[in-house]
VOFI-513255 format. One line per 5 residues: number of its first residue (from 1); for each residue y, z, x of C-alpha. Coordinates in Angstrom, 3 decimals. Example, Ala and Ser with C-alpha at 12.3 -4.5 7.8 and 13.67 -1.06 7.14 Angstrom:
BEGIN
1) -4.500:7.800:12.300  -1.060:7.140:13.670
This chain:
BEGIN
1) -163.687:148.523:-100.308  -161.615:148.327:-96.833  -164.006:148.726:-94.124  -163.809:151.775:-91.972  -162.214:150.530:-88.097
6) -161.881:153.957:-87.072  -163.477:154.297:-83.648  -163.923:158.227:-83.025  -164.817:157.745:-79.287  -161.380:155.775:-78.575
11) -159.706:158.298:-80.700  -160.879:161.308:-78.223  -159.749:159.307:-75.147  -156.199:158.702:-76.670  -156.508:162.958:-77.589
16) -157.289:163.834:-74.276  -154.509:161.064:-72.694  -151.595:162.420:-74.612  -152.423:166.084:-74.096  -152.249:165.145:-69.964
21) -149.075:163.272:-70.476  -147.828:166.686:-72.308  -149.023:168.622:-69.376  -147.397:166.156:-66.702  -143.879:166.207:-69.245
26) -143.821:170.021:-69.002  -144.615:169.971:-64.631  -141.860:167.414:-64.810  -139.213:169.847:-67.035  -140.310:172.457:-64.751
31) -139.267:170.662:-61.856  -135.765:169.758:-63.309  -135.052:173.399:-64.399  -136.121:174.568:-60.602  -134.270:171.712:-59.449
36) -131.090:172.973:-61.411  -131.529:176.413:-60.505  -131.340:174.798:-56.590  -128.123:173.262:-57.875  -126.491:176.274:-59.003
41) -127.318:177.990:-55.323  -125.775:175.185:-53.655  -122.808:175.822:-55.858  -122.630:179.186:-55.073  -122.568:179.425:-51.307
46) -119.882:176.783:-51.517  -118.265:178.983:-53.149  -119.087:182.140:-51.371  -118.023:179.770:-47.739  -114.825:179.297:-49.537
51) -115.470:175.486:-49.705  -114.216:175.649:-53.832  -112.389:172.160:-53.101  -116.388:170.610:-51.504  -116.332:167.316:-53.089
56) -119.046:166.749:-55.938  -119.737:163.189:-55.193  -121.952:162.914:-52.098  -122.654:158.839:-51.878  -124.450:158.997:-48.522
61) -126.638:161.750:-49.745  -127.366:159.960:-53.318  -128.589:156.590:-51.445  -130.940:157.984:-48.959  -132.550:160.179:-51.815
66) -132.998:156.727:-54.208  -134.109:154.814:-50.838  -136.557:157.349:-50.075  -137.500:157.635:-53.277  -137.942:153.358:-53.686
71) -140.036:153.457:-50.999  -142.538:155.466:-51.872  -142.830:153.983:-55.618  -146.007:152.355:-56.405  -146.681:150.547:-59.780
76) -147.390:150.183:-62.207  -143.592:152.562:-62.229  -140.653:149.858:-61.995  -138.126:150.681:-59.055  -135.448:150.072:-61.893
81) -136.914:153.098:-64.184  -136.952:155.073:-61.277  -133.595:154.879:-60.143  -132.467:155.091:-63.437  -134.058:158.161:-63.904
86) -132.738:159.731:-60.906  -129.239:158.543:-61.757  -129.114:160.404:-64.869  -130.620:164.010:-63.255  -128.224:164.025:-60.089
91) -125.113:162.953:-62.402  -126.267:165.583:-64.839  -126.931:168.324:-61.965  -123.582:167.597:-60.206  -121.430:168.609:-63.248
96) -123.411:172.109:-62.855  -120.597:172.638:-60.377  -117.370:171.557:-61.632  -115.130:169.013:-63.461  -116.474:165.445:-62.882
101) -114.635:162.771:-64.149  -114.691:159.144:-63.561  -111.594:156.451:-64.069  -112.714:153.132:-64.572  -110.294:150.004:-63.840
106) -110.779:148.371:-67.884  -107.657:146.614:-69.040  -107.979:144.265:-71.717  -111.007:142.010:-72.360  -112.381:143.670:-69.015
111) -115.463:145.864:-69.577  -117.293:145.208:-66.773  -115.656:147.991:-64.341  -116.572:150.698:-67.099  -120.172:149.391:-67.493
116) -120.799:150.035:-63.980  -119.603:153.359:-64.094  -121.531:153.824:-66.870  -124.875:152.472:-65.383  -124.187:154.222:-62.220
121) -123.214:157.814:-63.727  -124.421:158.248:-66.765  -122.861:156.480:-70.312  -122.225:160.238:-71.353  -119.855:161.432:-68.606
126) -116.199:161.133:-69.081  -114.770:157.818:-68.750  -110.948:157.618:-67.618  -110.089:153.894:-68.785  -107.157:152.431:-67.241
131) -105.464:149.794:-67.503  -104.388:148.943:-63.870  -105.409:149.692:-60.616  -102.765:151.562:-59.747  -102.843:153.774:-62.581
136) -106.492:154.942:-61.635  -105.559:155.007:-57.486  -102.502:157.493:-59.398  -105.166:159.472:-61.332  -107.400:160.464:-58.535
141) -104.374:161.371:-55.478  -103.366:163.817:-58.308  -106.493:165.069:-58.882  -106.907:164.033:-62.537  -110.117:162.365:-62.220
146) -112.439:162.651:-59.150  -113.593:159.219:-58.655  -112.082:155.430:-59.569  -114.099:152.217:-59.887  -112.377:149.211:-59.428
151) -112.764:145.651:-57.654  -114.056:144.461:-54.619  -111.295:144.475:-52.672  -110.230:140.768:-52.572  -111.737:140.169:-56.509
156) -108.780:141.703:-58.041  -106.432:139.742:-59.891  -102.944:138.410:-58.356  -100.997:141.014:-59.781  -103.092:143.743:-58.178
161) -103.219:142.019:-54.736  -103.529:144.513:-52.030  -104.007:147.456:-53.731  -107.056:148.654:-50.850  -103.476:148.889:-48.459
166) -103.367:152.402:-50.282  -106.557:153.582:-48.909  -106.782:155.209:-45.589  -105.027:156.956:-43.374  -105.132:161.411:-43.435
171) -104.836:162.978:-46.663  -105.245:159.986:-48.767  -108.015:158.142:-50.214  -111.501:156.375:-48.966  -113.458:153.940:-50.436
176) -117.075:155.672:-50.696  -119.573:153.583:-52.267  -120.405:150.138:-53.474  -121.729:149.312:-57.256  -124.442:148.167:-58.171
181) -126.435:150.240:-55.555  -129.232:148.038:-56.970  -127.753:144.615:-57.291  -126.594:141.368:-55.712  -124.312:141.697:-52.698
186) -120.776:140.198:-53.126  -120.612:140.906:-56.757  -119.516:144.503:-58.817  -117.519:147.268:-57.756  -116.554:149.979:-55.494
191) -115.833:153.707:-56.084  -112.466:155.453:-54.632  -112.167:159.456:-53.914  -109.796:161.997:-52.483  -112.562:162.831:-49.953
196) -114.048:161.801:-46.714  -117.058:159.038:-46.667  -120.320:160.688:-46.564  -122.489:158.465:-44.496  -126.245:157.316:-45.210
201) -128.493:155.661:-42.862  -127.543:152.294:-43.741  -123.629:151.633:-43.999  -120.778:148.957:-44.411  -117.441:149.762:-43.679
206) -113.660:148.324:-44.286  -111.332:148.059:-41.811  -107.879:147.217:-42.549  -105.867:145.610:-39.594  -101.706:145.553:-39.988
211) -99.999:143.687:-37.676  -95.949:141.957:-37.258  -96.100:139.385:-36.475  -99.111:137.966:-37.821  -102.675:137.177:-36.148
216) -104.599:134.312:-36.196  -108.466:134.820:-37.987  -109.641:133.636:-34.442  -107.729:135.943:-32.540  -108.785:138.529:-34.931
221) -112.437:138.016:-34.541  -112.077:138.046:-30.529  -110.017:141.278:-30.534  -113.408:142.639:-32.701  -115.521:141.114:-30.452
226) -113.978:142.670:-27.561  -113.100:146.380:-29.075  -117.119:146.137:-30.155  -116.817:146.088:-33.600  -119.067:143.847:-35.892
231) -117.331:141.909:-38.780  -119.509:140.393:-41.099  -116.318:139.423:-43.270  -112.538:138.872:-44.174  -112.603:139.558:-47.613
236) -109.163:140.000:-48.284  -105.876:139.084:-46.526  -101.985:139.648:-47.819  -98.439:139.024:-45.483  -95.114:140.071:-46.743
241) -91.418:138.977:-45.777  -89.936:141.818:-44.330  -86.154:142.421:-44.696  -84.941:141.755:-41.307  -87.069:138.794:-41.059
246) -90.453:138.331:-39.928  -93.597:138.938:-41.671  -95.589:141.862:-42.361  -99.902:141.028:-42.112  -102.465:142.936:-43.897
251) -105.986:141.981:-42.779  -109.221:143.543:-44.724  -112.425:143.799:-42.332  -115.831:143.932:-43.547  -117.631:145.807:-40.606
256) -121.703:145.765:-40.158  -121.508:149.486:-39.884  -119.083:152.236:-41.300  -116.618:153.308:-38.613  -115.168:156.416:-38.881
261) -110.876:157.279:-38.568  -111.738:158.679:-35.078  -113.671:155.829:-33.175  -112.551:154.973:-30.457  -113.107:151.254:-31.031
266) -110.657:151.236:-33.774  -107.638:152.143:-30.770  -109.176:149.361:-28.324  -109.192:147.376:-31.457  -105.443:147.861:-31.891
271) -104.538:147.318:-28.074  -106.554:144.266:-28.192  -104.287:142.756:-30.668  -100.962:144.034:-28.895  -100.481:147.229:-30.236
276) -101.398:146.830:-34.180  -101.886:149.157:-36.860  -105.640:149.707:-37.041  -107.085:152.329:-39.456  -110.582:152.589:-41.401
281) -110.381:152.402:-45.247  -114.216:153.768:-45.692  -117.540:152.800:-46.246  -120.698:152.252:-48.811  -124.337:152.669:-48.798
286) -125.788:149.201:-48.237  -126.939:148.660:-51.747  -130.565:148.081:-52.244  -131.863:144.502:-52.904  -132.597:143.122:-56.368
291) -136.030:142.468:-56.265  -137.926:144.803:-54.379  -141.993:144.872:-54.629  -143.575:148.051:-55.557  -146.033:149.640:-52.863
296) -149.196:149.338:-54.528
């Protein structure tokens, strides 16, 4: 005959356990439906301000809530489960208030673009797969999709080169965020909208310098020094012949912080280098770093 390895008094605790894990689920769906109900006001005096065309994607916003969020995290919760979870509720809450559709740079054999967007928005929201960059930069100036994720600028392939010349400028588009937020720097993606950048507390930015004729990387970095401007990189540079001879230079600027169309620096920047084209492309959140300990 089996013995009996019940053990009544461990089989109470687990009772009473579960029944306060039900009671924390339901605070927790509570929360969400309140926090929903929040969304739908928000919605509403946007529309009631006549703000219809307000964009839905607010990076600046989403990265101080997940950094404030991080830093108050204690274990034994994982940072990764928690941004995770918070991913999924203000994706989910922001297509409360209209059409919110992603494009995702995935030609063939290339998934990695769409698995980002995926991570970072949710693997049920609608997924725009294109095949080129330009095709995706086409999708969101028409207002097909909202946002694009593509390359770094600089990773893309030769055939793409330069497509970050688009960006900038009034009226068109502005890098806004980085991907991974949680992830190694230098590697991933970044997302593209017909919006302004919505800055955090802690930004990069891209600057994108055009100048005929060309500039030297050390005059370049002494104009920046002297307009005040930070570079921590040169991630990306392209010159074309120009039809009446000459050559056309397009240099990408990594700045320390985001700079915005209007500063000020970004005109002493251009008379520093003799009167050349000087305009900011956007910004990102300064993602958070891989391994981050838990507040215990």
């Amino acid at each position: 005959m089996a013995a009996d390895i019940t053990n009544p008094a461990a089989d109470r605790a687990l009772a009473i356990l579960r029944l306060e894990i039900d009671a924390i689920d339901n605070a927790i769906h509570d929360l969400l439906i309140s926090r929903a109900e929040i969304v739908d006001r928000v919605a509403a005096t946007k529309k009631g301000a006549g703000s219809r065309s307000a964009p839905l994607f607010r990076g600046g916003r989403e990265a101080t809530i997940l950094r404030r969020l991080v830093a108050r995290n204690r274990a034994p919760l994982p940072v990764e489960a928690v941004i995770g979870v918070w991913r999924e509720i203000i994706t989910a809450l922001t297509r409360l208030q209209g059409d919110f559709i992603i494009a995702a740079y995935a030609p063939p054999g290339v998934s990695r673009y769409a698995e980002l967007a995926g991570g970072h928005f949710g693997s049920r929201e609608p997924l725009h797969r294109t095949t080129t960059i330009a095709a995706a930069l086409t999708a969101v100036s028409k207002g097909r999709v909202q946002l694009a994720v593509l390359p770094l600028p600089g990773a893309e392939t030769k055939a793409e080169r330069g497509w970050w010349r688009r960006l900038g400028g009034a009226g068109s588009l502005t890098l806004l965020a980085r991907l991974p937020f949680v992830g190694t720097r230098g590697s991933g993606a970044v997302i593209v909208g017909r919006q302004g950048f919505d800055p955090s507390d802690d930004d990069g930015g891209y600057i994108l310098v055009e100048s005929k004729p060309p500039v030297s990387r050390a005059r370049l970095r002494a104009a920046l020094k002297t307009a005040g401007l930070p570079a921590i990189g040169f991630p990306a540079a392209l010159e074309e012949k120009m039809a009446r001879g000459g050559k056309l230079q397009y240099q990408l600027v990594e700045t320390a912080h985001w700079v915005g169309p209007d500063d000020s620096r970004l005109q002493r920047l251009a008379a520093a280098l003799g009167g050349a084209t000087v305009r900011s492309l956007g910004g990102y959140a300064r993602p958070l770093a891989t391994k981050r300990k838990l507040r215990r």
